[in-house]
N, C-alpha and C positions, 0 to 999 in steps of 0.2 A: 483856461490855458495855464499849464505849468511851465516854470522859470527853466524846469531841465527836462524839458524835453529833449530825442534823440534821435538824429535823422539816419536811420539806416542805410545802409549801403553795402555793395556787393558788386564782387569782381564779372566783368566780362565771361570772365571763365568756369566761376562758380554757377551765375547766372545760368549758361547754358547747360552745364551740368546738369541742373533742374529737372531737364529734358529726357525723356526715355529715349528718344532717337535724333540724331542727327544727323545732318546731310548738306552739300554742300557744294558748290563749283566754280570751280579756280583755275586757272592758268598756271599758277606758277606753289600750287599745295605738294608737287612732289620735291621741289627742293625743300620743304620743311617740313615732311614727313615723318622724319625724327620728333618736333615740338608738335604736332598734332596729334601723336600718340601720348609724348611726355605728359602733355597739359589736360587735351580731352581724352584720350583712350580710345583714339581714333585713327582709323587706318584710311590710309591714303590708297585711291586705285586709280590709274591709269587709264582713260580711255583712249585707245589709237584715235589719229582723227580717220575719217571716212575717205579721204582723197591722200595719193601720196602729196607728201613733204615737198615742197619746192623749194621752200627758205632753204638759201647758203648759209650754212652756220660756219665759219671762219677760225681756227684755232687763236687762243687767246696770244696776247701776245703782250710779252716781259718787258720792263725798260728799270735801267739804272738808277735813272732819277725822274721825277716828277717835272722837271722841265722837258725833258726828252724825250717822255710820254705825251703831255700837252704840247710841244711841238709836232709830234706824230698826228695826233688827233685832226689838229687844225691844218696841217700839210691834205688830209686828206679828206677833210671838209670841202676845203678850196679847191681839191681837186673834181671832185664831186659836182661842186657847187658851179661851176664852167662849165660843166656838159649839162647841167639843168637837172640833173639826180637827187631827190630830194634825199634830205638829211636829218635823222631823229637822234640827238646824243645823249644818252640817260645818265645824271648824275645822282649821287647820292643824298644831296646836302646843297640847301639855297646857295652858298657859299662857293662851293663848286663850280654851281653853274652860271655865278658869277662871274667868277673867274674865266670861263670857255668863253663867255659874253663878254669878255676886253678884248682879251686875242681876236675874239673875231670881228670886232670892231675895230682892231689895230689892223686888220686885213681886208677891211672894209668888205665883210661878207654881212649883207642882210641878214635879221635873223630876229626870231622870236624866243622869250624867254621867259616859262611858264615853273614856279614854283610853289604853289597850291595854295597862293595867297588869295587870289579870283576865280572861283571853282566856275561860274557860268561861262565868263569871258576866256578860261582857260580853253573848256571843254570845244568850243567856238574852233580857238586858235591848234588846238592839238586835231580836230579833223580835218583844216587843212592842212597836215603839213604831209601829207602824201601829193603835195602839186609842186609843178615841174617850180625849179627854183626855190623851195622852200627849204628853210634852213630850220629847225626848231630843236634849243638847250630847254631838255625839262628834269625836275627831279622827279623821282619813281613816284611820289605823290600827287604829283599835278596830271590833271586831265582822265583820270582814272575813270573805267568806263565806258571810253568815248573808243568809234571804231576811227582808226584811221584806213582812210579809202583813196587810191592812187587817183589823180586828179581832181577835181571839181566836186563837191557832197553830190551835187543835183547831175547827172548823166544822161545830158546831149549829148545831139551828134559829136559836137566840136567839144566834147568833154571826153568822150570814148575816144577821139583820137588823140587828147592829152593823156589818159590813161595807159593806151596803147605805147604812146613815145615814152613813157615811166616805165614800163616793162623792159621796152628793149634797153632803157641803160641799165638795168639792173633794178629796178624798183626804188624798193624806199629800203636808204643805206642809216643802217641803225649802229651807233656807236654808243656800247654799254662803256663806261669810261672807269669803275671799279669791280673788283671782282674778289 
């Protein structure tokens, strides 16, 4: 054994480059479409999905200050959260969704708060948060993977008809909180 030996190493990106072909599927590869060509020289394609679109997408919407926005947020949490309409609010940063985690605890709203510190126990908590009453602050890290399914994971009778009552308030109300 030599005193200088020398541990190689190599980027993600390089690594893959290695590769004659690559391939790939993602959710969300056409908002970075641009860095996937930049980095791999790779083009992004679009598959429709096979069924129309049902998701409301909601135009974004502006605020002055960061208090005003985080009182929006949690005004409509609570509102939510009353009728039994489950709630998923994505943050960006542990810190974040700390924060959404006081407020909603100053409004004494239930709730779960997943930031990719416990990947098992996350994964647990982020599939149910499609059940009536469930409130769940994650950052875009935590729970990655995991499907979320309106009621119960296991679908009884008396599961189908929580599912069912998720539907008609609107499903599962997803709050992206930066943009």
């Amino acid at each position: 054994h030599s005193e200088n030996q020398t541990l190689a190493s190599i980027t993600y990106q390089n690594y893959f480059r290695l590769y004659a072909k690559l391939a790939g599927m993602t959710g969300t590869a056409a908002t970075e479409a641009e860095e996937f060509f930049d980095i791999y020289k790779l083009d992004v394609l679009s598959v429709p999905t096979n069924q129309k679109m049902i998701r409301k997408d909601w135009n974004d919407q502006i605020f002055r200050t960061e208090n005003e926005k985080n009182k929006a947020i949690i005004n409509k949490v609570v509102e939510c959260n009353k009728r039994g309409q489950p709630v998923l609010i994505g943050t960006t940063s542990i810190n974040k969704s700390e924060i959404y985690s006081k407020l909603l605890t100053e409004k004494s709203v239930k709730h779960s708060v997943l930031n990719a510190k416990h990947h098992e126990k996350e994964a647990n908590i982020i599939a149910d948060a499609g059940k009536l009453y469930a409130v769940t602050c994650s950052t875009n890290m935590a729970g990655r993977g995991t499907d979320i399914k309106l009621g119960e994971k296991n679908l009884d009778k008396e599961n189908k008809e929580e599912k069912n009552k998720i539907k008609e308030l609107g499903g599962l109300f997803v709050i992206g909180t930066e943009r």
